[in-house]
C-alpha positions in Angstrom: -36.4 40.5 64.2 -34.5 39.3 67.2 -33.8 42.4 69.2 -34.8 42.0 72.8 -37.4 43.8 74.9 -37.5 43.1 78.9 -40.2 42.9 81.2 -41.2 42.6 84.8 -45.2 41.9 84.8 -43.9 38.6 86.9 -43.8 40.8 90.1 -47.2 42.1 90.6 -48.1 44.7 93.0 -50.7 43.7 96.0 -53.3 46.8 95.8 -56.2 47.3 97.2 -59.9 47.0 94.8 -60.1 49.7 92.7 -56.5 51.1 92.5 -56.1 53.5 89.5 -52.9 51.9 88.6 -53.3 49.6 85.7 -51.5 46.6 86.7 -52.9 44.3 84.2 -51.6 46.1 81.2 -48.0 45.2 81.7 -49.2 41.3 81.2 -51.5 42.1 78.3 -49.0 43.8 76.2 -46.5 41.1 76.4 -48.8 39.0 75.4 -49.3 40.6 72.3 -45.6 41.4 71.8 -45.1 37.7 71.7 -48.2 36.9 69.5 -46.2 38.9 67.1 -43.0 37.3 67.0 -40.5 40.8 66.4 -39.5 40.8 69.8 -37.2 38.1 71.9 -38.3 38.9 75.6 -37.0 38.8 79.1 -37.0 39.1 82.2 -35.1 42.7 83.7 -32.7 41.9 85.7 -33.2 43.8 88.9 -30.8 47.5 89.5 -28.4 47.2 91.9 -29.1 49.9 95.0 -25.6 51.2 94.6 -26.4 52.8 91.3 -30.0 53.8 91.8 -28.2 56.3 94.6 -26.1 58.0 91.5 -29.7 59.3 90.8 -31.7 59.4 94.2 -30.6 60.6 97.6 -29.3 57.3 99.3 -31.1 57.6 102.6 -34.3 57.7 100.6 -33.3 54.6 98.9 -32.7 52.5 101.9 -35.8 53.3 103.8 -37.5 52.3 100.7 -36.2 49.2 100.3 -36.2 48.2 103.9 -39.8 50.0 104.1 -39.3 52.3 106.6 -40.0 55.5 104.3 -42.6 57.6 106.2 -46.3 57.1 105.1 -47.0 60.5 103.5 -44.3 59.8 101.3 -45.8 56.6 100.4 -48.8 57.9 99.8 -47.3 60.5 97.6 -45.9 57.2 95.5 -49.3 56.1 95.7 -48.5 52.3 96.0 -48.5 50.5 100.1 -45.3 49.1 100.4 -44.6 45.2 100.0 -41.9 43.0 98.9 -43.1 42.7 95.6 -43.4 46.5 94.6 -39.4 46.3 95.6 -38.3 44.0 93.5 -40.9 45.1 91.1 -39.2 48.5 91.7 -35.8 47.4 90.8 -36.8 45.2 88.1 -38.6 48.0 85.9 -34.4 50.0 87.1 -32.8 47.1 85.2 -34.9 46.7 82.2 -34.1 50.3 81.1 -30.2 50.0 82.4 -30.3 46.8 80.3 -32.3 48.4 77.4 -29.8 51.3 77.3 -27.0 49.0 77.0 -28.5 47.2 74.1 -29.7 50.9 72.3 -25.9 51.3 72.6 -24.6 48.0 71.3 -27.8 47.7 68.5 -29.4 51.5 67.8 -32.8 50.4 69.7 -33.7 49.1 73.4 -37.1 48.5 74.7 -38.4 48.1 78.6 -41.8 47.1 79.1 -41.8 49.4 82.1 -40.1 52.0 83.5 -41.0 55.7 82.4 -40.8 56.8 86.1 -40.7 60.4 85.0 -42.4 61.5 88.8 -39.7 60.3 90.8 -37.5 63.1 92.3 -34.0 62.5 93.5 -35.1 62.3 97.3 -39.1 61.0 97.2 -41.1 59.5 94.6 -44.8 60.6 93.2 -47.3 59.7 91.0 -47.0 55.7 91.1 -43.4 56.2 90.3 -40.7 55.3 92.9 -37.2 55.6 91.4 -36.5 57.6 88.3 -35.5 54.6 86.1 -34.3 57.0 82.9 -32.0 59.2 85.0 -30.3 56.3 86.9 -29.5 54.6 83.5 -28.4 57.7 82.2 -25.9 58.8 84.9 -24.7 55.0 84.9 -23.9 55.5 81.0 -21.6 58.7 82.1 -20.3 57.0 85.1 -19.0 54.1 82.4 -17.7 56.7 79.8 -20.2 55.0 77.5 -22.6 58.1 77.0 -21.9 61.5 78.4 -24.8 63.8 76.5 -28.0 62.8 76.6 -31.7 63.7 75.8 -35.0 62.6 77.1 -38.3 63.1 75.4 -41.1 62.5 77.4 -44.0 62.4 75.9 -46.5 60.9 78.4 -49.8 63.2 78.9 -48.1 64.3 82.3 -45.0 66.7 82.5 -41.7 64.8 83.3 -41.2 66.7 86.7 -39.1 64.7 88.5 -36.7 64.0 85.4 -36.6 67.4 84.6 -35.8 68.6 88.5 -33.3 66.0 88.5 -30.8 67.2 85.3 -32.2 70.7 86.0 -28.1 71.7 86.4 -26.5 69.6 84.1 -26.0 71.0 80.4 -25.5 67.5 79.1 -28.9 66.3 79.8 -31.5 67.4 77.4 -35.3 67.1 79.0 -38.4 67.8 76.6 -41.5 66.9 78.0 -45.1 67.5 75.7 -48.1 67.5 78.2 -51.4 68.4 79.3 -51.4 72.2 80.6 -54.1 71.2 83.3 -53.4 67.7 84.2 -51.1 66.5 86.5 -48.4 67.5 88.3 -50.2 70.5 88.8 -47.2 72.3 90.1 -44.9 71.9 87.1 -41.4 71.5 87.2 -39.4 73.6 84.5 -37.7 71.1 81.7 -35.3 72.7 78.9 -38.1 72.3 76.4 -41.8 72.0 77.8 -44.7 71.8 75.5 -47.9 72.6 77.2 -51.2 71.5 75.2 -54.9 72.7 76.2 -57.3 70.0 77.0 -58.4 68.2 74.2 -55.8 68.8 71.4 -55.9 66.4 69.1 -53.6 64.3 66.5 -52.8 67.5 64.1 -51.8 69.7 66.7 -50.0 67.1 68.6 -47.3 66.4 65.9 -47.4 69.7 64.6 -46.0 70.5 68.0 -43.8 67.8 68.3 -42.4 68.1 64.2 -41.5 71.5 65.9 -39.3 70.4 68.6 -37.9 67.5 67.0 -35.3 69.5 65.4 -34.0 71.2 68.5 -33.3 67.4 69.9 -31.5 66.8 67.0 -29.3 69.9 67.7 -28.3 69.0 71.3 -26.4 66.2 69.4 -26.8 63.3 71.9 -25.1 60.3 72.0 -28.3 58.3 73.7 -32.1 59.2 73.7 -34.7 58.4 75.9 -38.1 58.2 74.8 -40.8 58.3 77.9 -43.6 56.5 75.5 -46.4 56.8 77.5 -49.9 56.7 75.8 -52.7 58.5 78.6 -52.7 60.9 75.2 -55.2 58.7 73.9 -58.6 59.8 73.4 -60.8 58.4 76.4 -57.7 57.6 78.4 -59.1 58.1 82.1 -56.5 60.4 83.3 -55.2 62.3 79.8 -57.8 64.6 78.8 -56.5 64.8 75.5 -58.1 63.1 72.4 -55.3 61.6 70.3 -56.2 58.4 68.2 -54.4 55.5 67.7 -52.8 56.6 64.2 -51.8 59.7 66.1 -49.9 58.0 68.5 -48.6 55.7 66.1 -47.3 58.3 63.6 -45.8 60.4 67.1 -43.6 56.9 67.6 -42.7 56.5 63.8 -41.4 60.4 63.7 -39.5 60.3 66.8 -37.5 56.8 65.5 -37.3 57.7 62.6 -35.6 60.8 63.2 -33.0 59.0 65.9 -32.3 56.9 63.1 -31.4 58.5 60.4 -29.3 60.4 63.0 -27.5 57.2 64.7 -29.0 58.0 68.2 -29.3 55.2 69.5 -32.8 55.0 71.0 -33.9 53.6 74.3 -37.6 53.1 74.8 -39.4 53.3 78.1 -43.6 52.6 79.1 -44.8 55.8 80.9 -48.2 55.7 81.7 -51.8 54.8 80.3 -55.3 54.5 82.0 -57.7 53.8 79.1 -61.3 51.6 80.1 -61.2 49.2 78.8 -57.0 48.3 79.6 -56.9 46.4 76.4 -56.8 49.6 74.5 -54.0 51.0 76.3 -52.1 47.2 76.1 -52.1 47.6 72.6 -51.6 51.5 71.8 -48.4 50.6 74.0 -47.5 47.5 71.6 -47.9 49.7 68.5 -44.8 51.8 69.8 -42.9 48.4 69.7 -44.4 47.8 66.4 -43.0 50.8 65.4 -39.6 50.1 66.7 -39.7 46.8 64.9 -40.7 48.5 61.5 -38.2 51.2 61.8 -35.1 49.5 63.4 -36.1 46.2 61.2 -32.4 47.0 59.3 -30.0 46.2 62.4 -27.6 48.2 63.6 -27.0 52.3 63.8 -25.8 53.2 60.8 
């Protein structure tokens, strides 16, 4: 297939034993991306500071790189600050500022990170540190290369930070489909939220999602962000919900396949996914990209 996917597994976070983040899926899925041959990858370059601030107060950008942000709010990130989880930080940035530029130039873009959908414009949360989707889509309108845009999230935990950030701006459309009771537990408010109870399952999942899929469409956007995380799937440590892996897989064929027959060009970011063993997450993740492959596989937006 050609099209190009990037990564940033080669800057791995120092954490202590028994971290919940799951650092070893990043490796593991592009592994198998390469085992299949659709995808040319690379390395994300790393977001220059300047535009990361377009997004996030500036101050709290700074501290954060230089590591003076106050501990609670590193807590709150949930990572101890090193070197690595900086450039980490701005690598998983550039993969989705470079995978929006080649949704725009191709129809599809891929980063094998990002999804930061917790990050607020002045402090991160929940393992997320700088909100990689809404500094590549204010870089788009700063460029006059996208002005309207939408973002589906549809990771097992509500987009807050994404949706607090474009909360005021009419050109941003934010959907997030989530677990009523799981985290953040003190919701932000995004222009469409979907709340689901505690072990729905594939049919109600994309009968909810077939629902809203026609309101994205309406909002006309000239880019879309899809937040593809899979902690939906059944057994996933942190999702409580009980999707299976042909759920998720026809959730990612109906979203694509609706931005393509529309000419949205489609920008695809990780989000999260905590299944035991990792493996299974690793590869609910590469059956998005497999997805993308099948679905893309003619070239360019029509």
């Amino acid at each position: 297939m050609g099209r190009r996917l990037f990564y940033c597994d080669h800057y791995v976070i120092p954490l202590p034993a028994g971290h919940k983040f799951p650092m070893a899926k990043y490796a593991l899925l592009r592994d198998l991306l390469s085992s299949d041959g659709f995808f040319h990858l690379e390395a994300a370059p790393l977001a220059e500071p300047a535009l990361i601030m377009r997004a996030h107060d500036p101050n709290y950008v700074r501290r954060f790189l230089e590591g003076s942000l106050d501990p609670r709010v590193m807590r709150r990130i949930g990572f101890p600050w090193s070197e690595n989880l900086v450039r980490r930080t701005l690598a998983s940035v550039g993969g989705t500022l470079a995978a929006a530029a080649e949704a725009l130039r191709t129809g599809f873009g891929g980063n094998l990170a990002g999804g930061t959908h917790h990050a607020f414009r002045e402090e991160g949360a929940g393992f997320c540190v700088f909100n990689d989707m809404a500094v590549a889509i204010l870089h788009l309108r700063h460029l006059g290369l996208a002005r309207r845009a939408a973002v589906v999230d549809l990771d097992v935990h509500q987009g807050d930070g994404t949706a607090s950030i474009f909360q005021n701006d009419p050109d941003v459309l934010t959907v997030s489909l989530h677990g009523r009771n799981n985290f953040p537990f003190r919701k932000q408010r995004s222009r469409i939220d979907v709340e689901l109870e505690d072990g729905a399952a594939d049919g109600e999942y994309l009968r909810r999602l077939e629902q809203v899929l026609p309101q994205v469409l309406e909002f006309s956007p000239e880019v879309l962000f899809y937040q593809s995380g899979v902690d939906a799937l059944s057994g996933d440590r942190l999702g409580r919900l009980a999707l299976t892996h042909a759920g998720l897989r026809e959730r990612d064929r109906m979203l694509m396949t609706a931005c393509r027959e529309d000419a949205i060009p489609l920008v695809v970011t990780l989000g999260g996914g905590y299944a035991n063993p990792i493996r299974m997450t690793a590869e609910a993740h590469a059956n998005t990209f497999r997805a993308a492959a099948q679905v893309f596989a003619a070239g360019t937006v029509p």
